[in-house]
TORKOL-373605 format. One record per residue (C-alpha): residue in three letters; residue number from 1; x, y, z. Coordinates in Angstrom, 2 decimals. Each point is the difference from the previous one (the first is absolute). Example, Ala and Ser with C-alpha at 12.3 -4.5 7.8 and 13.67 -1.06 7.14 Angstrom:
# TORKOL-373605
> ala,1,12.30,-4.50,7.80 $
> ser,2,1.37,3.44,-0.66 $
This chain:
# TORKOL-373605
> unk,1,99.55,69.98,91.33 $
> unk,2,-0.72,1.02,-3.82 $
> unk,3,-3.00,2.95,1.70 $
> unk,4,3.12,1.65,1.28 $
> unk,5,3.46,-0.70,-2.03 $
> unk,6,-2.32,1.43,-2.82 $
> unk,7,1.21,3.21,0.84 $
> unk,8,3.26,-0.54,-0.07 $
> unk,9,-0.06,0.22,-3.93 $
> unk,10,0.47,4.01,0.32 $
> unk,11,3.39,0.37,-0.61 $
> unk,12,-0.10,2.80,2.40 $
> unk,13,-1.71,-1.24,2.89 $
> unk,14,2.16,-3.16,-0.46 $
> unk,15,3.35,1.63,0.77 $
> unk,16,-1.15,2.00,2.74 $
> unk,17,-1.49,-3.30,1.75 $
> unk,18,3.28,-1.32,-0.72 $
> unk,19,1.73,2.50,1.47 $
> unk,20,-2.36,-0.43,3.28 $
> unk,21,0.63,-3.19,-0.02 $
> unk,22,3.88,-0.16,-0.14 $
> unk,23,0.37,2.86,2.78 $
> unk,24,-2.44,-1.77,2.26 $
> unk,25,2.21,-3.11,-0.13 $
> unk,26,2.85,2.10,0.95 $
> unk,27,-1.84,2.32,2.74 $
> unk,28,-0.79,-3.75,1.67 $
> unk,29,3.58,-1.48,-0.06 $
> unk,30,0.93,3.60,1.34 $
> unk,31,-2.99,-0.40,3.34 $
> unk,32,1.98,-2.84,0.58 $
> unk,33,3.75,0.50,-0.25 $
> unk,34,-0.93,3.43,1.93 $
> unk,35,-1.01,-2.21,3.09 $
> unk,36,3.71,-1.66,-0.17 $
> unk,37,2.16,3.36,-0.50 $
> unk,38,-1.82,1.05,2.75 $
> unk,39,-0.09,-2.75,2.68 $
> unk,40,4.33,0.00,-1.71 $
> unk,41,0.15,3.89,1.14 $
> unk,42,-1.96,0.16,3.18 $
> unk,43,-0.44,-3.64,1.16 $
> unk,44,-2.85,-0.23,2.54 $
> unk,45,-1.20,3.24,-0.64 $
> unk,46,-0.55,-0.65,-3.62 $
> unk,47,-3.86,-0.33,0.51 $
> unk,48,0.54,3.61,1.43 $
> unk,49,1.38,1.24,-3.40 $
> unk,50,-2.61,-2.08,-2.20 $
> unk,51,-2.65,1.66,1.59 $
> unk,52,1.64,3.55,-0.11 $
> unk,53,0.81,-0.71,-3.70 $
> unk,54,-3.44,-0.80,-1.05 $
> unk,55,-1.65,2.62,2.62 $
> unk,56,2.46,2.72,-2.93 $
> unk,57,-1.97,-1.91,-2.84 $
> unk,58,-3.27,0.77,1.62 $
> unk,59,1.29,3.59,0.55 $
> unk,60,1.38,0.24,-3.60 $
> unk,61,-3.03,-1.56,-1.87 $
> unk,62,-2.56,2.28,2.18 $
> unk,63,1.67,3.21,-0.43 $
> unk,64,2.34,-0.32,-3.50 $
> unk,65,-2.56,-1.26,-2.09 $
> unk,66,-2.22,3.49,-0.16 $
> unk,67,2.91,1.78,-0.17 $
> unk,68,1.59,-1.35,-3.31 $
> unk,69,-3.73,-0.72,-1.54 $
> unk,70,-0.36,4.29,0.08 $
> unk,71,3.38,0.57,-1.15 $
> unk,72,0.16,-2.83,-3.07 $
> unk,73,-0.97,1.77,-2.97 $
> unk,74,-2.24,-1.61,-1.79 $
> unk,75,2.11,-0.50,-3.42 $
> unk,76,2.93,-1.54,1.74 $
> unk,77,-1.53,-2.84,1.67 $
> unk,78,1.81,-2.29,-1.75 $
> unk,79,3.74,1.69,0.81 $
> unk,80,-0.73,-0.05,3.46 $
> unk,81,-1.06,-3.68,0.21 $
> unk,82,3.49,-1.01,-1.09 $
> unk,83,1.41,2.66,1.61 $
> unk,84,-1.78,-1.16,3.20 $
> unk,85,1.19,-3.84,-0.75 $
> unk,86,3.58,0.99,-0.35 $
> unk,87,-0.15,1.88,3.17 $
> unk,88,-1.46,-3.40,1.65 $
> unk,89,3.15,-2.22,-1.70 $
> unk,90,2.54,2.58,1.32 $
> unk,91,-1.80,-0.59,3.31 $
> unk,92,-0.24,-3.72,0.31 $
> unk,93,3.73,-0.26,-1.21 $
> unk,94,1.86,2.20,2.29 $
> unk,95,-1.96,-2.22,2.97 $
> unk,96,3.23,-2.60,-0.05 $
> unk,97,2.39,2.32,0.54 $
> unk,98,-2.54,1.29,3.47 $
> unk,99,2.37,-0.24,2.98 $
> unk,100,-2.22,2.20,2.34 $
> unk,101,-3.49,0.23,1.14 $
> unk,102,-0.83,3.32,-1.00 $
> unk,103,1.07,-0.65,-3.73 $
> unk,104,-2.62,-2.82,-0.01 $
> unk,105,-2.72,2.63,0.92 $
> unk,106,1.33,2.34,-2.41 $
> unk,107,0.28,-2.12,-2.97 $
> unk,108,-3.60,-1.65,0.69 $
> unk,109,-1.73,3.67,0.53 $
> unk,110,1.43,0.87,-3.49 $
> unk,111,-1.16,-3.47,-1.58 $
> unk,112,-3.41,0.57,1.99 $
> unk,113,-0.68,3.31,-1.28 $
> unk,114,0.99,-0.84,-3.57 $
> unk,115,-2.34,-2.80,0.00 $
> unk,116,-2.65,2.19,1.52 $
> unk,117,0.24,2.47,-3.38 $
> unk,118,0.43,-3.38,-2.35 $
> unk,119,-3.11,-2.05,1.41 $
> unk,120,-2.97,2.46,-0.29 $
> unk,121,1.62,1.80,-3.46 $
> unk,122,0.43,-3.71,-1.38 $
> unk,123,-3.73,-0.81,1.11 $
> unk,124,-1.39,3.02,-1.91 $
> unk,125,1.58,-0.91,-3.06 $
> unk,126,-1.59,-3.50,-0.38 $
> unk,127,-3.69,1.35,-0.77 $
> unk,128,0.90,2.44,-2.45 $
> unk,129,1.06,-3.26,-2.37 $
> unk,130,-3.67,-1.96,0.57 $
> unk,131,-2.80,1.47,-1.60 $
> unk,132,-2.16,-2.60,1.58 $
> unk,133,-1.01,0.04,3.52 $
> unk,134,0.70,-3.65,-0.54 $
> unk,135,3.47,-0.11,-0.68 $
> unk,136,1.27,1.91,2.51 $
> unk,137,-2.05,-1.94,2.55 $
> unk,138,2.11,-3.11,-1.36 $
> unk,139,3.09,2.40,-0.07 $
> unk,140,-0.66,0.46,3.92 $
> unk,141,-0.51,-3.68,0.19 $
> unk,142,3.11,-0.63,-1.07 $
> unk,143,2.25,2.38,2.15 $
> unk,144,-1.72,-1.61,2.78 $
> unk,145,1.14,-3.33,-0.54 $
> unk,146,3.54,1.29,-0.58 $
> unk,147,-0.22,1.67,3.47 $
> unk,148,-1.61,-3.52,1.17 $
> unk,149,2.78,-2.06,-1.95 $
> unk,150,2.77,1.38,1.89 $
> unk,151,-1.16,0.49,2.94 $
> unk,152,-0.36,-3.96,0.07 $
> unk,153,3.43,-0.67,-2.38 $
> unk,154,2.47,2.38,1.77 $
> unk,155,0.34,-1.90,3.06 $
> unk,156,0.41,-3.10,-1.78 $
> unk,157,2.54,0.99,-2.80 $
> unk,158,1.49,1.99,2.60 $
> unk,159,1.10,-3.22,2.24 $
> unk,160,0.79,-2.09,-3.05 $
> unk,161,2.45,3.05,-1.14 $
> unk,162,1.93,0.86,2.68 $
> unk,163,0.89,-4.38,-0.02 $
> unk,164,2.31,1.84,-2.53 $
> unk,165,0.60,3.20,0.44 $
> unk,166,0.47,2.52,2.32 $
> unk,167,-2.81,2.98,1.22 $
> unk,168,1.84,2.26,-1.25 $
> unk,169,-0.56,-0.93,-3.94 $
> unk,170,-3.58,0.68,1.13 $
> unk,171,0.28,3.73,-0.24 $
> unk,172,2.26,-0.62,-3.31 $
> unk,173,-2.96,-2.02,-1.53 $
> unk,174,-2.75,2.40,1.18 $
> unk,175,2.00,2.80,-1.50 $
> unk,176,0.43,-1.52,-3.07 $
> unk,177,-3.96,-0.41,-0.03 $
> unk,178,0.08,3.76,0.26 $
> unk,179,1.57,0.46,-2.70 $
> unk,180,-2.03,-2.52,-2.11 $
> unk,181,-3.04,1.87,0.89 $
> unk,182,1.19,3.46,-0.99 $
> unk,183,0.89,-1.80,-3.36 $
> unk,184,-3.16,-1.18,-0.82 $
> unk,185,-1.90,3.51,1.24 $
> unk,186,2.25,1.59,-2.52 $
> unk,187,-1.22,-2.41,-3.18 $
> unk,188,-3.48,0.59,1.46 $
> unk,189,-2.15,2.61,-1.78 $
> unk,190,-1.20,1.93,3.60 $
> unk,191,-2.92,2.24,-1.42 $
> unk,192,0.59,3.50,1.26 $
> unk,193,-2.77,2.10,1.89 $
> unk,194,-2.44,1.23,-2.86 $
> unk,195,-0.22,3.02,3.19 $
> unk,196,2.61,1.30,2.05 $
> unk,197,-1.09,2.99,1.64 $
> unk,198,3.57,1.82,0.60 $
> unk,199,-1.57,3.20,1.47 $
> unk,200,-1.24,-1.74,3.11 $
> unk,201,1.01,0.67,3.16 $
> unk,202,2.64,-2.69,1.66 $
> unk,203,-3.05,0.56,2.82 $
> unk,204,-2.67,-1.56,-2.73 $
> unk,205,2.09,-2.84,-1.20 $
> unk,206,1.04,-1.01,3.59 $
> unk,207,-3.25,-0.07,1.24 $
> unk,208,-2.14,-1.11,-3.22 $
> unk,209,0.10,-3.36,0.61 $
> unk,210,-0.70,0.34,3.21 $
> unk,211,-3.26,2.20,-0.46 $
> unk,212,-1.49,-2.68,-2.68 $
> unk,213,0.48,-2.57,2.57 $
> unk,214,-1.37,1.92,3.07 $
> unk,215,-2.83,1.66,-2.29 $
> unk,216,-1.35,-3.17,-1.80 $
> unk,217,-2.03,-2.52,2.23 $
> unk,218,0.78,-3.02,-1.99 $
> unk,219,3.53,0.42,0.89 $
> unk,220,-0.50,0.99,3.83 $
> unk,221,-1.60,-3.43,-0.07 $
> unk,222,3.03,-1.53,-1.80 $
> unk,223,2.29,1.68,2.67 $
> unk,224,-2.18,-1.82,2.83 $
> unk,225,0.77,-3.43,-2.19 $
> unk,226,3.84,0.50,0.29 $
> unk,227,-0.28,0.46,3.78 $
> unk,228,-1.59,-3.10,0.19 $
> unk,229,2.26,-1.78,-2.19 $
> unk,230,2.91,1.98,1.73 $
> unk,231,-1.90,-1.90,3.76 $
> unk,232,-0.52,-3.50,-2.12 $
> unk,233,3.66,-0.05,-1.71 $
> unk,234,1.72,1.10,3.11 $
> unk,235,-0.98,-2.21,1.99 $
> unk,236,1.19,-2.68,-2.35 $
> unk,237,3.45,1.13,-0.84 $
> unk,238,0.92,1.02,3.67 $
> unk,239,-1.60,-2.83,1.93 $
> unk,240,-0.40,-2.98,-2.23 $
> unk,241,3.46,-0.74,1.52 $
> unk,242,-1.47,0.33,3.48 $
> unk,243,-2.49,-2.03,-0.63 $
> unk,244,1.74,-2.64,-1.40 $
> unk,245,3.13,0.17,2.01 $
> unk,246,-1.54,1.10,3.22 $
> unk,247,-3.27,-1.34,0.24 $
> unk,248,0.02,-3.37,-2.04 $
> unk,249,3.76,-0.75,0.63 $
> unk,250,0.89,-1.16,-3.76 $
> unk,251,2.91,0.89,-1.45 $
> unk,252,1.40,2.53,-3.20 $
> unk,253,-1.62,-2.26,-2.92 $
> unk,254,-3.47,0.09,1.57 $
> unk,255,0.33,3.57,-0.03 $
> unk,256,1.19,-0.05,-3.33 $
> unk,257,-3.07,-1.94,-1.31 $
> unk,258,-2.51,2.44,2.27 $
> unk,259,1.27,3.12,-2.33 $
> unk,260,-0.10,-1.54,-2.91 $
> unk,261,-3.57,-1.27,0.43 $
> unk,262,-0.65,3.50,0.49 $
> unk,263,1.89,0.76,-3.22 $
> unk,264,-1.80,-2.85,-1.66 $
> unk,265,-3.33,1.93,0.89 $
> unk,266,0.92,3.37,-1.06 $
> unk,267,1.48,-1.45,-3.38 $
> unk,268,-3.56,-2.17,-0.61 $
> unk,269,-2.11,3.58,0.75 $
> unk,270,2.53,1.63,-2.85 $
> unk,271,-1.04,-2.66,-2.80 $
> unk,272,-3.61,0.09,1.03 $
> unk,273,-0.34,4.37,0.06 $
> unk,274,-0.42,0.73,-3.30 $
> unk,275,-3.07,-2.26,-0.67 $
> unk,276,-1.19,0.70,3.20 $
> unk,277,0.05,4.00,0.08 $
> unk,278,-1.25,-0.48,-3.81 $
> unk,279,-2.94,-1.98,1.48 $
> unk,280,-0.57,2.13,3.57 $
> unk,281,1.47,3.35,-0.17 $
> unk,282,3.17,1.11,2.20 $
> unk,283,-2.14,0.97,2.61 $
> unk,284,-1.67,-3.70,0.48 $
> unk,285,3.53,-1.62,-0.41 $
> unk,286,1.79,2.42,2.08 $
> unk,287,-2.46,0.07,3.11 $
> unk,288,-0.30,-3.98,-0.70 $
> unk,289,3.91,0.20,0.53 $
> unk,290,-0.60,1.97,2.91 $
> unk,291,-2.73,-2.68,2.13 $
> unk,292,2.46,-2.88,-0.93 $
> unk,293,2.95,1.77,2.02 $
> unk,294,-2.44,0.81,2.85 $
> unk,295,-1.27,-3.60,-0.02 $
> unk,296,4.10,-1.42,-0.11 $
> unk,297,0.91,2.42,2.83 $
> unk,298,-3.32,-0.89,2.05 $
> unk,299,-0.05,-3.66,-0.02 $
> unk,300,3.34,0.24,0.67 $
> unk,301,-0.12,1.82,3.17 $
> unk,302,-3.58,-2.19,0.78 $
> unk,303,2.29,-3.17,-0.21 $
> unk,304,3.25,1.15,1.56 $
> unk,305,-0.16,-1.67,3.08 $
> unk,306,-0.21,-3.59,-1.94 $
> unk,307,1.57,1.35,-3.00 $
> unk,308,1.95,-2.67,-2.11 $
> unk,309,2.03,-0.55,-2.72 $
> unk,310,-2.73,-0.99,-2.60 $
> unk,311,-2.11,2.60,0.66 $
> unk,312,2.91,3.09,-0.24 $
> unk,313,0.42,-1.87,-3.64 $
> unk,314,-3.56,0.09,-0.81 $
> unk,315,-0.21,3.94,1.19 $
> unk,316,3.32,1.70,-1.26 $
> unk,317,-1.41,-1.00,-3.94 $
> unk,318,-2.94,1.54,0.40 $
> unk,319,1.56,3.34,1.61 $
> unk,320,2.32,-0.08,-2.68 $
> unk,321,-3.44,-0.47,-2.43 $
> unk,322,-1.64,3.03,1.53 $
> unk,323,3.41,1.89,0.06 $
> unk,324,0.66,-0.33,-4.13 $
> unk,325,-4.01,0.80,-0.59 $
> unk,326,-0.06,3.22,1.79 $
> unk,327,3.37,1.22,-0.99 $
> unk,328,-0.01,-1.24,-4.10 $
> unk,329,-3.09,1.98,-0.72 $
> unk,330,0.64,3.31,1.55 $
> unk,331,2.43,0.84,-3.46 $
> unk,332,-3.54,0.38,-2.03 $
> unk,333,-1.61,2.10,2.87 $
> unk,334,2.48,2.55,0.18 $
> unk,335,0.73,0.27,-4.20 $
> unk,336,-4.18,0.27,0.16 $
> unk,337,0.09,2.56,2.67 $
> unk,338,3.00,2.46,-1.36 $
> unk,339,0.75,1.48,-3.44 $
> unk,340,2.92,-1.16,-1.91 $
> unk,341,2.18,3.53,1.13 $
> unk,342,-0.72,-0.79,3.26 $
> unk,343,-0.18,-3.49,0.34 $
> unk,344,4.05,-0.39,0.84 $
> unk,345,-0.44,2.61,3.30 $
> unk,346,-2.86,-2.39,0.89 $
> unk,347,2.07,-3.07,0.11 $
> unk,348,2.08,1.80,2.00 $
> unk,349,-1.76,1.27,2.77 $
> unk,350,-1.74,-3.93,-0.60 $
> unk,351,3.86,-1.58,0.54 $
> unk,352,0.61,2.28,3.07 $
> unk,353,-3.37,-0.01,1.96 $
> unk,354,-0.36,-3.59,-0.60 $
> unk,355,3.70,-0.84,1.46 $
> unk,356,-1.06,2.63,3.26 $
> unk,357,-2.44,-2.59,0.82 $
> unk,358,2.84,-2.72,0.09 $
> unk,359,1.93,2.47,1.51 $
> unk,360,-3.00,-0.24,2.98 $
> unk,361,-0.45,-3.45,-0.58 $
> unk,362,3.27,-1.65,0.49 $
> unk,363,1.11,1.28,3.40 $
> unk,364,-3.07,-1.02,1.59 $
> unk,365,0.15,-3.30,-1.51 $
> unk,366,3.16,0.02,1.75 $
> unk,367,-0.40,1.78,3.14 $
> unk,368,-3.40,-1.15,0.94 $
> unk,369,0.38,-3.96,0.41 $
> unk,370,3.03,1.11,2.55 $
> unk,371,-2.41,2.17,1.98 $
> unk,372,-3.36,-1.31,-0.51 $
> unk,373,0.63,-3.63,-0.79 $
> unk,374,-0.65,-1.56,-3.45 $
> unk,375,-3.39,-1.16,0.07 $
> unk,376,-1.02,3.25,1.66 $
> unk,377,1.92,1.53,-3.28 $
> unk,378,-1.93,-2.22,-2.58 $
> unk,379,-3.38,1.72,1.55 $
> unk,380,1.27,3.77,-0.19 $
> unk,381,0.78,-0.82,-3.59 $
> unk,382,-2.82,-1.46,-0.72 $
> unk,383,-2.02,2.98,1.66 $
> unk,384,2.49,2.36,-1.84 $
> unk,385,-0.51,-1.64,-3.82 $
> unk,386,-4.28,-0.25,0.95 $
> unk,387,0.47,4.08,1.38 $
> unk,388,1.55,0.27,-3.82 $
> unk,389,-2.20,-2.12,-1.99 $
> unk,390,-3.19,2.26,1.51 $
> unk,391,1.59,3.10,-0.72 $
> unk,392,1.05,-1.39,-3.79 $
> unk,393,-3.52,-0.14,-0.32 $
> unk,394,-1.44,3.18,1.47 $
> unk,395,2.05,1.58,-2.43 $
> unk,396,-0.54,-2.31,-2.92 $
> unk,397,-3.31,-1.06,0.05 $
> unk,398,-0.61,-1.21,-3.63 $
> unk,399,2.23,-0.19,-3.45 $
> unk,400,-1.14,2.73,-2.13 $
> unk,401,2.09,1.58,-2.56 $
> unk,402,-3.28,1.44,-1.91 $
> unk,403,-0.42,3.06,-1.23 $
> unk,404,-0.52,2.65,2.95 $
> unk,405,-2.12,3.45,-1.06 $
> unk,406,2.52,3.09,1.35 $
> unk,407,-0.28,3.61,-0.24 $
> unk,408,3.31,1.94,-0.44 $
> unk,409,0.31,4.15,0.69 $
> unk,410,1.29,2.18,-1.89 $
> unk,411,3.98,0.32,-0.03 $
> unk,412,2.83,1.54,-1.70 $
> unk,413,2.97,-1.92,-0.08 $
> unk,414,3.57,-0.79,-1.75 $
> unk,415,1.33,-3.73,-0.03 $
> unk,416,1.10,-2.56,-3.17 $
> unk,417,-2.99,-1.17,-1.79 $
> unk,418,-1.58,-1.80,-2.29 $
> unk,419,-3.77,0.98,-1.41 $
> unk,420,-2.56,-2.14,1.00 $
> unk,421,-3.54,0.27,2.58 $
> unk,422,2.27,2.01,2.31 $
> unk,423,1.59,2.05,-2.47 $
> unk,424,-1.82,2.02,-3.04 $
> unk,425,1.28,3.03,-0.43 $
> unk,426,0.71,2.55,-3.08 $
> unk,427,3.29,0.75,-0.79 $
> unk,428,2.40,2.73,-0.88 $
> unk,429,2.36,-1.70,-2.55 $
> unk,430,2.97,0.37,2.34 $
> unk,431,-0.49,-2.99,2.53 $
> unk,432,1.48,-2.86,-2.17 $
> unk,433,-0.73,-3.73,-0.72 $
> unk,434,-1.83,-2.12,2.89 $
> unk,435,0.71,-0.93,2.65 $
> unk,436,0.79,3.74,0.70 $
> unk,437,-0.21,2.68,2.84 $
> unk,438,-1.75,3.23,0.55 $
> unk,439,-1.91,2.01,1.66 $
> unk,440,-3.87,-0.79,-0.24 $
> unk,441,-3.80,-0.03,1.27 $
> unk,442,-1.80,-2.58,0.72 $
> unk,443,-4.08,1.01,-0.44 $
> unk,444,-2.21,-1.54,3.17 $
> unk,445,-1.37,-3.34,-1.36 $
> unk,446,-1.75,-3.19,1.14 $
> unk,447,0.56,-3.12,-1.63 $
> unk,448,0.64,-4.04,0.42 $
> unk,449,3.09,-2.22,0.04 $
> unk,450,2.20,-2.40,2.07 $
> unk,451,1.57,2.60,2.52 $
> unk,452,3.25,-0.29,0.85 $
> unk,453,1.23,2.70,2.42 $
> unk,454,2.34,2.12,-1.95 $
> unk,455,1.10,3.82,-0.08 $
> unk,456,-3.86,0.10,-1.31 $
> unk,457,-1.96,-2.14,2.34 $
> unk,458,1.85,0.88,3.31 $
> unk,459,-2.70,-1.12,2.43 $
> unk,460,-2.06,-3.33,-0.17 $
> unk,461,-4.02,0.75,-1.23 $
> unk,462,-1.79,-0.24,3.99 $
> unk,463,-2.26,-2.22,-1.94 $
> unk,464,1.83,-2.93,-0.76 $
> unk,465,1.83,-2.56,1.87 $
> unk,466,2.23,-1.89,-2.86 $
């Protein structure tokens, strides 16, 4: 493990993992006692309240995460992680003292859409503290596992707790873990935006993000990757237990065991990533990723009529394999495909398209099977992730970040600056140290570099396809 604790030497980037860490452990004790306080509140209909709980979270994550990306500035990142942590603790800790239905959907919007401005603000911190391309692929590596880690621990610490205590202390604990994490943000050193381009429209920094993504074919082809990992991981986490209830008969262990071979898988692909995309490129990893979930969901459906046991435990690994090798390496493609000012509306407009394709993804993992059948299920998926995987690479043909050869009109513009290819310009005396803002001209030019679409590359060169 020594290619990726390395980085946890940076005193920086060791607190913040820690504080990942600890509030993952609580979020997981919290999926769980959530289940009891609501099967305590609304008895049978407590699958009814699950689902409209977490359909909230999709809501919150999809539409809350833009929204407080534009309006952080980009100075105070740091205040408004613990900020946002101490709004989650004061969330998680008033759910004991829930006696109605409506208070649960309350309180979890208001976690949800705090964690929707923590996660993609916390994720464009960690590659501002690597210099090396390296190190934050190990850095990715790592929160991957922790994701991985307890997703396979929390069920099982979960049962041995509650031996001894009640649900309840659940919330207290994850609250707690809160708390923790807003400690260690605040001993972090969280870099602050070199530029933060106050004079933009709310209209710019809503939709930023979303016009790199939509604008940059690498990352339309990452976008077709999550729906096929959206299809893939769906159709685990909703019908593994139909699969192994239903259609093999076995019991709540077995089940147990099936998800956490596919945790096993995903946590294998996490260790393996950053020699891998060192060796092969994102793109190679990523789509390699992407044929291993096709194949899982394929043979799956090709063998569900005689499907067994031994066989749902050789599959679920390697769908949890694909799953970590498409998801770890996407970090590095979109820190290679945004500037560092704009990199945090990226992640966001990243964190909410990517949870609209769950949002797709899990009712008809749940709905279909009912209506269709599950085997004829397993083959719409499968046709659904291969629809995906051809469009992924339509739109991202080949890895290329090389120089591309641009020509840029004149313009006359006013935003914060600093001077470099994009910006020489005389001065008057009067506009201050860099980075700085003023009116100025940009002279018609052609020239070479790794384009990045930005206020000065707002359309993709028709030539290229990276």
């Amino acid at each position: 493990m020594q290619f990726s604790l390395g980085v946890l030497k940076h005193s920086d980037y060791r607190k913040l993992y820690a504080a990942q860490v600890i509030a993952l452990a609580g979020t997981g004790l919290t999926t769980i006692a959530l289940a009891l306080l609501a099967y305590e509140l609304a008895g049978e209909a407590a699958g009814q309240v699950l689902g409209t709980a977490l359909t909230l979270k999709m809501i919150a994550y999809i539409f809350i995460a833009p929204v407080i990306s534009a309006i952080i500035p980009g100075q105070l990142r740091k205040q408004v992680l613990i900020a946002l942590d101490v709004v989650r603790a004061l969330c998680v800790l008033a759910l004991p003292f829930v006696t109605e239905i409506w208070q649960i959907y309350l309180l979890m919007f208001v976690l949800n859409a705090a964690s929707a401005g923590f996660t993609p603000t916390f994720q464009s911190v960690i590659p501002q503290l690597f210099e090396k391309d390296e190190d934050y692929t190990k850095a990715l590596s790592l929160s991957r596992m922790a994701y991985d880690l307890e997703n396979l621990l929390s069920p099982t610490i979960a049962a041995l707790l509650l031996v001894f205590v009640s649900f309840e202390s659940f919330f207290v604990a994850n609250g707690v873990a809160f708390l923790i994490s807003a400690v260690l943000v605040a001993r972090a050193t969280v870099p602050p935006l070199a530029l933060d381009n106050v004079k933009d429209s709310l209209k710019r920094k809503l939709t930023q993000g979303f016009q790199i993504y939509i604008k940059t074919p690498r990352l339309r082809g990452v976008f077709a990757l999550y729906f096929l990992v959206a299809f893939a991981g769906a159709m685990v986490i909703v019908n593994s237990v139909m699969l192994v209830r239903e259609q093999l008969g076995l019991g709540e262990s077995e089940l147990a065991f099936a998800m956490a071979a596919f945790g096993s898988g995903s946590l294998i692909a996490a260790f393996l990533v950053p020699k891998l995309a060192q060796r092969f490129g994102d793109r190679r990893v990523m789509f390699a990723g992407a044929f291993v979930l096709l194949a899982g969901v394929l043979i799956t459906a090709l063998m569900f009529s005689g499907l067994s046991y031994m066989l749902l435990l050789l599959v679920w690994p390697f769908l949890g394999l694909g799953y970590s090798l498409v998801q770890t390496p996407a970090g590095r493609v979109f820190k290679r495909s945004a500037n560092e000012e704009d990199l945090p509306k990226l992640l966001a407009a990243q964190f909410a398209l990517s949870h609209a394709c769950w949002l797709l993804a899990y009712p008809m993992a749940g709905f279909l099977p009912s209506a269709l059948g599950m085997g004829a299920t397993l083959y719409a998926f499968a046709g659904l992730s291969l629809l995906a995987l051809i469009v992924a690479k339509l739109f991202w043909p080949k890895e290329s970040y090389a120089p591309m050869t641009h020509r840029h009109d004149e313009v006359y513009h006013d935003h914060v600056h600093f001077h470099g290819d994009h910006h020489q310009h005389d001065h008057e005396g009067w506009e201050g140290p860099e980075p700085h803002t003023h009116p100025h001209k940009h002279d018609e030019i052609v020239h070479s570099h790794s384009f990045k679409i930005d206020r000065h590359h707002p359309v993709w060169p028709s030539h290229s396809a990276g």
